[in-house]
Steps between C-alpha positions, in 0.01 A plus 500: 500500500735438210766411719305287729383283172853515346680350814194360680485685776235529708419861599214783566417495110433118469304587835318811367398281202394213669294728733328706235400158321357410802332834612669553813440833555725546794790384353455695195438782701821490726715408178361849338565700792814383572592574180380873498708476842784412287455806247444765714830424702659440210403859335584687843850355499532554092403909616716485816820377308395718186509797718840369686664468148362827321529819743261677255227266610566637897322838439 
């Protein structure tokens, strides 16, 4: 969001915000899912490289 202000760039935030002054549930719906989408892929490859890079984790 910071960097969409900063440089004006229009992106999901500026979306997500316009949405949730708007109450459009469906949009503010897909925006939150796609970002837990986003954190549980990125936490599965943080664990999958974590246990590439440390053979203790491999037990």
């Amino acid at each position: 969001m910071i960097t969409e202000t900063v440089f004006n760039w229009p992106g999901v935030g500026a979306y997500m915000m316009d949405a949730s002054v708007k109450l459009d549930y469906p949009v503010i719906l897909a925006v939150m899912l796609l970002s837990a989408f986003l954190v549980v892929v990125g936490n599965l490859l943080a664990d999958i490289s974590y246990a590439l890079v440390d053979p203790r984790v491999r037990r």
